[in-house]
C-alpha distance (Angstrom), angle and dihedral (degrees) to the residues before:
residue distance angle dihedral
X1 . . .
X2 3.64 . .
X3 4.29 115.1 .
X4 3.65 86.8 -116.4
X5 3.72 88.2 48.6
X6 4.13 81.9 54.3
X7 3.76 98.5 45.1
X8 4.04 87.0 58.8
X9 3.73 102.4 48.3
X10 3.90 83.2 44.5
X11 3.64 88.9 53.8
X12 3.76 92.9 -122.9
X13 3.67 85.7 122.7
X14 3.68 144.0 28.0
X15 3.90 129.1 -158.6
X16 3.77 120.6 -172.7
X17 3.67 137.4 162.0
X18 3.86 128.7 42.2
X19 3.84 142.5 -98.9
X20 3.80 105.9 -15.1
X21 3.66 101.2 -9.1
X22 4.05 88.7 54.8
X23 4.13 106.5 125.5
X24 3.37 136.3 -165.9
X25 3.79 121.0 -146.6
X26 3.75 117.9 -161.5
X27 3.98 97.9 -143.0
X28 4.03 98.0 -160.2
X29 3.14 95.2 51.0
X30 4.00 105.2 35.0
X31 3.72 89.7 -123.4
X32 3.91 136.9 135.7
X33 3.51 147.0 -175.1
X34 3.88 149.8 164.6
X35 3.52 103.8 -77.6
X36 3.96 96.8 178.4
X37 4.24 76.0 73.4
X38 4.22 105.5 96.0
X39 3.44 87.2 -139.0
X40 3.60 89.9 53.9
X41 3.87 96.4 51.4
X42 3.90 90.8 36.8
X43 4.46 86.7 60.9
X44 3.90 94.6 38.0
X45 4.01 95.6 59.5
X46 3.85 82.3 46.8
X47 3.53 93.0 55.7
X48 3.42 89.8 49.3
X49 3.61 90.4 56.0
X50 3.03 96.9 51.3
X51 3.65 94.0 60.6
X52 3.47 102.5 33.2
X53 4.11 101.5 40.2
X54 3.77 99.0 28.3
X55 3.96 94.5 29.8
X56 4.18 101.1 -122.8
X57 3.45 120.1 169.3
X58 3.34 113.8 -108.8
X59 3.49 96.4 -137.5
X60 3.97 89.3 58.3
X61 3.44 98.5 62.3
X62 3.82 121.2 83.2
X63 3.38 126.7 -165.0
X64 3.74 125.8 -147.8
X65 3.99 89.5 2.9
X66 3.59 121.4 -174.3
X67 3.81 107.8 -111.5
X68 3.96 116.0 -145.8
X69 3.96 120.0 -121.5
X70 3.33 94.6 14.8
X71 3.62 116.6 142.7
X72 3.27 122.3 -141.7
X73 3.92 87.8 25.0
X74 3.71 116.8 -83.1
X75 3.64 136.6 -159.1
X76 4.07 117.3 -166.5
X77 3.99 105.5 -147.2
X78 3.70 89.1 -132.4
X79 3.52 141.9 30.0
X80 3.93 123.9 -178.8
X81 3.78 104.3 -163.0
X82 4.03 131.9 -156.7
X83 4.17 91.2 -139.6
X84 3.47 142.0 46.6
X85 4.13 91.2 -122.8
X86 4.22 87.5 60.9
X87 4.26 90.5 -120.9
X88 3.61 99.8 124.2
X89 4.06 118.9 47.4
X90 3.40 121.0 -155.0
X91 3.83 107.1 -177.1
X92 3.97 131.3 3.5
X93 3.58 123.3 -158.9
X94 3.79 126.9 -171.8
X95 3.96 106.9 -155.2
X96 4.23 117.2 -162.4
X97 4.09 123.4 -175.8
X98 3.40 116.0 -90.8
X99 4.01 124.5 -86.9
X100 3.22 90.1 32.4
X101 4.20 118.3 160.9
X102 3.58 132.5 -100.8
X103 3.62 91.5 -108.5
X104 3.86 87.5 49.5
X105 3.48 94.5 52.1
X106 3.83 95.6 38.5
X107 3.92 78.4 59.5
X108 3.46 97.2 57.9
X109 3.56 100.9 48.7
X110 3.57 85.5 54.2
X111 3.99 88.2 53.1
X112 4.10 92.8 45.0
X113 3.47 92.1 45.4
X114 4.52 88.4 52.4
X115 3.54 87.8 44.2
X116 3.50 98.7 47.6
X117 3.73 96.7 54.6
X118 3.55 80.1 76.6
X119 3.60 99.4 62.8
């Protein structure tokens, strides 16, 4: 069984719909997102990972968070925080499909390496 595969029949996660209108919702964190988008699928089985190899709390990781002083506005795909009210980050991970080019991937070490600042 997958982690993603865990997250669900914990309840940490929901997925409903089919083909292109399938969703995930992130059930900690009240959050949801296209999951027939690679990306999408490529950050949820990280998340679950991250709960179920490194033992997170569900409830401190947010998806798609907000980061401050970012200009034009950025989100980091994940946030691992130190406390249960999501104040103090710990780690921030950007998470892209996979194949992706070198320009891609030149990209999103750029956009780790802004978000990270933060943390």
């Amino acid at each position: 069984m997958t982690y993603l595969e865990q997250t669900i029949e914990k309840g940490y996660a929901i997925i409903s719909g089919e083909g292109t209108k399938q969703r995930i919702k992130y059930v900690a964190v009240n959050h949801s997102e296209r999951f027939s988008d690679p990306e999408e699928q490529v950050r949820a089985e990280y998340w679950a990972e991250l709960i179920f190899r490194y033992g997170y709390e569900p409830a401190r990781i947010g998806v798609e968070v907000t980061v401050p002083d970012r200009t034009p506005k950025d989100a980091a795909d994940l946030v691992v925080f130190h406390d249960d009210a999501c104040t103090r980050p710990f780690a921030v991970f950007e998470c892209k499909r996979d194949g992706v080019t070198d320009a891609e991937f030149a990209q999103a070490v750029e956009q780790a390496c802004g978000n990270g600042t933060w943390a």
